[in-house]
N, C-alpha and C positions, 0 to 999 in steps of 0.2 A: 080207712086209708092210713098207712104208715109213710112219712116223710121224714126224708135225713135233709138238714138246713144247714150248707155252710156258711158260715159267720166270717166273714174275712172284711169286717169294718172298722174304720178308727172309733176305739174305745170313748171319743169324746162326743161322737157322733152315734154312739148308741140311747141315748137319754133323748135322744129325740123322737116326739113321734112317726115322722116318717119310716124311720129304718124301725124301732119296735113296737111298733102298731103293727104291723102284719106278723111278722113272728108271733106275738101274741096271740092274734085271732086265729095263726095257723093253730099254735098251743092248746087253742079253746076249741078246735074242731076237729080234731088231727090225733091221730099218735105221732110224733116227735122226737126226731132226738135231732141236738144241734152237734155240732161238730168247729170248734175252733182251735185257730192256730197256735194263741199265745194263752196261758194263764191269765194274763190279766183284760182280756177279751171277754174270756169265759166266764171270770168274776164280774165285769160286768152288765153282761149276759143274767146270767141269775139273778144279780142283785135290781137289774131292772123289771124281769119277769116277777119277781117275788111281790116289787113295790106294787106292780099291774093287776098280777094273779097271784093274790093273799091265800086265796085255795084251793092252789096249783101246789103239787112238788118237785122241786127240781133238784138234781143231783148232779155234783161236779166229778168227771170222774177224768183220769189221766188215761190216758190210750198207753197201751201196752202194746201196739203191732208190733211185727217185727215183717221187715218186709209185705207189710200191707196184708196182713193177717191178723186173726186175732187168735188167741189160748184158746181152747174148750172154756173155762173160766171164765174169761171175758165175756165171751158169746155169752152163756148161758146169762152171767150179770144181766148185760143190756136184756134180755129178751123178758127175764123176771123184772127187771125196773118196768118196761112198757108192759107188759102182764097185767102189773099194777096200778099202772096210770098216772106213773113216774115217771117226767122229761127228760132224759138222762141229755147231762151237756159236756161233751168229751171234749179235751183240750188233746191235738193232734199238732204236734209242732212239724215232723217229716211232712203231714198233709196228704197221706195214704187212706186215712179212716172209713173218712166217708162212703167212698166206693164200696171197700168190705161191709162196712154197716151194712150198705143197701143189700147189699148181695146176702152178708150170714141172716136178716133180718128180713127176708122178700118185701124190702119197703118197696110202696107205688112210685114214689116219686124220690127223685134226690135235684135239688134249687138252690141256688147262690143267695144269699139273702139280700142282697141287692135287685136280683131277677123281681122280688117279692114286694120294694116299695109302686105302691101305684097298682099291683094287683089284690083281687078278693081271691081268698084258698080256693071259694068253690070252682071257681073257674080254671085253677089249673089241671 
């Protein structure tokens, strides 16, 4: 299963487990990639997954859309990072990505990562 995860939470509120307990376990069972608004979301984002999952890799990467699209480049990026078993964490400030992720990507699911505290992956 391939899952795009938007991240649209206050960066203070990432260090808790409620909100990154599940991304995590998605992380751990999932192909993944997250999708945030702001840079400094996404940095938190990693540096909390990192501190969680020591041997996980995650990769910070800046979205190029342009009109909710991605380059040939890009695509091919994300599709080699998940190939690999690399969470790719795209910072999308317009807020277009995600959609295209799922689509250039046939991910199964795309989740607000708030839909995500309180549930287990399996059951989505």
């Amino acid at each position: 299963m391939l899952a795009v995860v938007r991240v649209d939470v206050d960066v203070d509120r990432l260090a808790t487990p409620p909100v990154l307990a599940p991304i995590c376990e998605l992380a751990t069972t999932a192909e993944t990639v997250l999708v945030c608004r702001t840079l400094s979301t996404a940095k938190a984002v990693v540096a909390g997954l990192r501190d969680s999952l020591p041997r996980h890799d995650f990769v910070c990467l800046a979205s190029t859309a342009h009109d909710g699209r991605f380059g040939r480049a890009e695509r091919d990026t994300l599709r080699s990072l998940v190939n690999a078993g690399v969470t790719p964490v795209l910072v999308d400030q317009d807020g277009t990505a995600a959609a295209h992720v799922m689509d250039c990507l046939d991910a199964d699911l795309i989740v607000d990562s708030a839909a995500l505290v309180g549930c287990r992956p399996d059951t989505l």
